[in-house]
C-alpha positions in Angstrom: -12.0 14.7 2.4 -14.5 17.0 0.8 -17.2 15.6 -1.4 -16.3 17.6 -4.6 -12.6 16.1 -4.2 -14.0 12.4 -3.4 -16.1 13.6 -6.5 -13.3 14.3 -8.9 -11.3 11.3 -7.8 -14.2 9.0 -8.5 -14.8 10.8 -12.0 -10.5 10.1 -12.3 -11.4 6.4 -11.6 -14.2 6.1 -14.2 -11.8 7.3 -16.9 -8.8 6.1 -16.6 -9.7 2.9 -14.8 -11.5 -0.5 -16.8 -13.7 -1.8 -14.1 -12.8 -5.4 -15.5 -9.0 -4.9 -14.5 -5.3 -4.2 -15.9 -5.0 -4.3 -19.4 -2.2 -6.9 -18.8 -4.7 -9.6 -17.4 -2.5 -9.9 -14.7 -5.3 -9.8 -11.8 -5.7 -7.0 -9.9 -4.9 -3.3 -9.9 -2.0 -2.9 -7.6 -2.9 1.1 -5.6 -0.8 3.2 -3.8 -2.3 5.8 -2.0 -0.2 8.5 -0.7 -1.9 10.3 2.1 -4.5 8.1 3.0 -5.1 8.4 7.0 -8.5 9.7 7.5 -9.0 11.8 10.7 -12.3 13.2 12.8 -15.6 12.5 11.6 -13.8 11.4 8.3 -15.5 8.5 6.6 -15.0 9.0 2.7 -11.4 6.5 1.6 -10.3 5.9 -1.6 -10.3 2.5 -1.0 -14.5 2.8 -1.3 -14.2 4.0 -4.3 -12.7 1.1 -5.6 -14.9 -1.4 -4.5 -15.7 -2.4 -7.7 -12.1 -3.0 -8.9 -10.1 -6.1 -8.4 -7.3 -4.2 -6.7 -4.5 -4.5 -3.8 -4.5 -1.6 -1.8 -2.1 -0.3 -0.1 -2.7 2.9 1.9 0.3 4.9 3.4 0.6 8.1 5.4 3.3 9.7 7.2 0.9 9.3 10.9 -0.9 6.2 12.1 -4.3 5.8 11.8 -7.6 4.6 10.0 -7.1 3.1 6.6 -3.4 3.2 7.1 -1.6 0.3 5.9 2.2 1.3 6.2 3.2 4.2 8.0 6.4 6.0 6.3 9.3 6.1 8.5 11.0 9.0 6.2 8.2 11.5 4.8 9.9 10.9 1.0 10.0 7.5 0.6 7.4 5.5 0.3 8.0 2.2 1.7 7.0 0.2 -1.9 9.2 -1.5 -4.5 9.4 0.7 -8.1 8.1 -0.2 -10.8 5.4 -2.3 -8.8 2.1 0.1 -8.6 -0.8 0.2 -11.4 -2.3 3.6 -9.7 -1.1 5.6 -7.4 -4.1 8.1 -5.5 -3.4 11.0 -3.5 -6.1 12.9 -2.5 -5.7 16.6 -0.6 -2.8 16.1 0.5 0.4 17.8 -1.4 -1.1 21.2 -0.1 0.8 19.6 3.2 3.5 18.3 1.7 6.4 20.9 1.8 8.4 19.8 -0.3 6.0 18.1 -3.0 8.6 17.7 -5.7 10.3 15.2 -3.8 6.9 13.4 -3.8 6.0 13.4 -7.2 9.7 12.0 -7.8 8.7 8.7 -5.7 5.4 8.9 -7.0 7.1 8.2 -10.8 9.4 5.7 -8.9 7.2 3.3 -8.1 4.5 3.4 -11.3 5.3 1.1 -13.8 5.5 2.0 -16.8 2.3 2.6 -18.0 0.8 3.4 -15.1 -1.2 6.2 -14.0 -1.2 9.1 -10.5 -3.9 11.2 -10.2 -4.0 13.6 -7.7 -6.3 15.9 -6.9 -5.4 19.0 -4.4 -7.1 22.7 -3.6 -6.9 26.0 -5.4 -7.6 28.0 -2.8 -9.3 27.9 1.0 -8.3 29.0 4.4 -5.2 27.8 5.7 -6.0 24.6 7.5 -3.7 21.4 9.3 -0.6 21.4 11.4 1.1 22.8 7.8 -0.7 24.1 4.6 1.9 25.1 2.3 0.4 25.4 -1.4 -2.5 26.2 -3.5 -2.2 23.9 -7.1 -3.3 25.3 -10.8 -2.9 23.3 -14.1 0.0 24.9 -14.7 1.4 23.7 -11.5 0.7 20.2 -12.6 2.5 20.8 -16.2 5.5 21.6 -14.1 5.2 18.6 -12.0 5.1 16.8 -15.3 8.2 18.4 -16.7 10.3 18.0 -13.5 9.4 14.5 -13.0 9.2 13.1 -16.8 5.7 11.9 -16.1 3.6 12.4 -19.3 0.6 15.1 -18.1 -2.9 13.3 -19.6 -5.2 15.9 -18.0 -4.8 18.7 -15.4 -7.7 21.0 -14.7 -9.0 23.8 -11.9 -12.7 24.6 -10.5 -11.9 28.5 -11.5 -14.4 30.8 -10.2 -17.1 32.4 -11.7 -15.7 34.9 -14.4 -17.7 38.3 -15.0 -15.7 39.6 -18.0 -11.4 38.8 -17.5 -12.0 38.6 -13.8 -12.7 36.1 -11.2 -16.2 36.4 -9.4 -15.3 35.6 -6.2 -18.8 36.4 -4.2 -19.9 33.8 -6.4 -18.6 31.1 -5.8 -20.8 28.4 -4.5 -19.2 28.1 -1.0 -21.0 24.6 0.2 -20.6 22.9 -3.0 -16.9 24.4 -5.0 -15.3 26.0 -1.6 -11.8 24.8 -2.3 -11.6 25.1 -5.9 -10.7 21.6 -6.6 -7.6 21.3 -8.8 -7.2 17.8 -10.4 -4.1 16.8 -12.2 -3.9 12.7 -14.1 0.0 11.8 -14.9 1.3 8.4 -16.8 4.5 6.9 -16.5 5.9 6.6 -20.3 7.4 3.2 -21.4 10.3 4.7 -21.7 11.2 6.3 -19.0 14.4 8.5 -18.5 15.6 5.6 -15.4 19.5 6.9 -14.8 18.7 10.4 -15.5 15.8 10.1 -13.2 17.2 7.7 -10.6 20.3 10.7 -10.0 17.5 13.3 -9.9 15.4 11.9 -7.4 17.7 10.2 -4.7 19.7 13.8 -4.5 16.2 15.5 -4.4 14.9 12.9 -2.0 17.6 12.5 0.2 17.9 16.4 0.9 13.9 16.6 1.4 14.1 13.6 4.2 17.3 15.4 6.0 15.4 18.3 6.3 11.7 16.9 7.0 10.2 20.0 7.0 9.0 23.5 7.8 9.3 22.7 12.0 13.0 24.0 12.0 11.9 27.2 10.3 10.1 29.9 13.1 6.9 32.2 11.4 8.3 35.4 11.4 5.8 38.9 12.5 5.1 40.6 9.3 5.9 44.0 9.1 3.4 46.6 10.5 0.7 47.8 7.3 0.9 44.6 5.2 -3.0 44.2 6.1 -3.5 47.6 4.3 -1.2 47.4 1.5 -3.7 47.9 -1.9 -6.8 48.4 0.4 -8.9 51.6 -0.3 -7.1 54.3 2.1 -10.2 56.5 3.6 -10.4 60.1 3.1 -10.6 62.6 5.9 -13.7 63.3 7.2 -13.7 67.6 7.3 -14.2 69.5 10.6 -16.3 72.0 10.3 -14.7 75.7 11.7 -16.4 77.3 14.5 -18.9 80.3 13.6 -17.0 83.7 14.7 -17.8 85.0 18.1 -19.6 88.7 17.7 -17.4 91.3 19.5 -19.6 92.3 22.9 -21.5 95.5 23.1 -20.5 97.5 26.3 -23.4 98.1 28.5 -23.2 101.9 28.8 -23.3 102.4 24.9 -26.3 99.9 24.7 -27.8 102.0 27.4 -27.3 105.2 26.0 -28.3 104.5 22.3 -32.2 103.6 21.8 -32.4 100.8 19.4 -36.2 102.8 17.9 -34.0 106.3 17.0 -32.1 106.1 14.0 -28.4 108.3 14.1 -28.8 111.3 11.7 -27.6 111.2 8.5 -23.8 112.6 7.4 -24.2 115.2 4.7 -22.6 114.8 1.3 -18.4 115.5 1.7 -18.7 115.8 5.9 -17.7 113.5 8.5 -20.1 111.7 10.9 -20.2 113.7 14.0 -18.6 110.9 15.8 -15.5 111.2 13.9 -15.5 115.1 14.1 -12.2 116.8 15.7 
């Protein structure tokens, strides 16, 4: 994880999250955090950022690994009762998730009501992972909002650099806002659409675990010229015509004809003598 997206998660937890607990009294914050295997040289977890919360955390992924809890034997379901989380975290992970939707719908399933998902993902970056399948803007989050009847309390996008309507893409600060860090904070209304949502979601669900997903599905060649397609085409560079050969001068005539004596002059209305019959 990137420090500008451990950044915005922590600034996610200061917000939304009292430091002295649920407002329920009911102990402590019960988190879900979707995605939470750490790989590599890795060492930034979610979990450290709460370490001043009374919480029970519950890290899944769908590998094995460090700061993995459960490991989720279908990639849509995530092996926790509904209704039972105070905070569900995922943190750059729905660019990999192909099927995201299906996600989001268990990520409403198992809030209570009440209860908040903040997920932050990138904007833009190189391709990166076994599967990178999405880029996220705030209006990507408003439609995660609609499609899972999840109330949107803040979505937001490290945009470039503008210079006038347009995007200044050389200046971007490539160390510090690389991926563009899109950050989207959802809440689980009291009354939440349960029957609508439960028909919704197990359909939705059910299909995204039958077909797991993109390994089934080949990269195909693109067609020959997409690289080129809006690019500047280069004009032709001009070759410059050879001079004209001068006809050659037969050696007799250059012999006979001293270059110091000029020929006599025709006069007026006769012919040169040359030309004479």
């Amino acid at each position: 994880m990137h420090r500008s997206a451990y950044e915005q998660m922590e600034l996610c937890i200061k917000e939304y999250l009292p430091v002295e607990g649920p407002a329920s009294g009911r102990g402590a914050y019960r988190v879900v955090d979707l995605g939470s295997r750490i790989s590599g040289k890795q060492t930034r977890t979610h979990r450290a950022l709460l370490a001043q919360h009374p919480i029970d955390y519950f890290g899944v992924d769908v590998q094995d690994g460090p700061n993995v809890d459960a490991v989720m034997k279908k990639p849509y379901r995530i092996p926790t009762r509904s209704n039972s989380a105070d905070v569900v975290l995922s943190g750059q992970a729905f660019e990999h998730i192909p099927f995201f939707w299906a996600s989001m719908l268990e990520i409403a399933r198992i809030l209570k009501p009440g209860g908040h998902a903040f997920i932050t993902a990138p904007s833009r970056g190189h391709v990166h992972d076994a599967q990178d399948c999405w880029r996220y803007y705030p209006d990507g989050f408003r439609a995660l909002a609609a499609h899972s009847r999840l109330e949107l309390v803040e979505a937001y996008t490290d945009f470039p650099p503008q210079k006038g309507i347009w995007h200044d893409y050389r200046a971007i600060d490539k160390k510090a806002a690389y991926w563009g860090d899109s950050v989207g904070v959802f809440r689980k209304p009291r009354r939440y659409p349960r029957l609508t949502m439960f028909v919704v979601r197990e359909s939705a669900v059910w299909w995204a675990n039958r077909v797991g997903g993109v390994d089934g599905i080949p990269l195909p060649r693109p067609v020959d010229g997409r690289d080129r397609c809006g690019r500047p085409t280069a004009a032709p560079v001009p070759v410059p015509e050879p001079a004209p050969e001068s006809a050659p001068v037969p050696a007799s005539e250059s012999a006979s004809a001293p270059d110091s004596v000029p020929a006599p002059a025709s006069a007026p209305g006769t012919a040169p003598e040359s030309m004479a019959g």
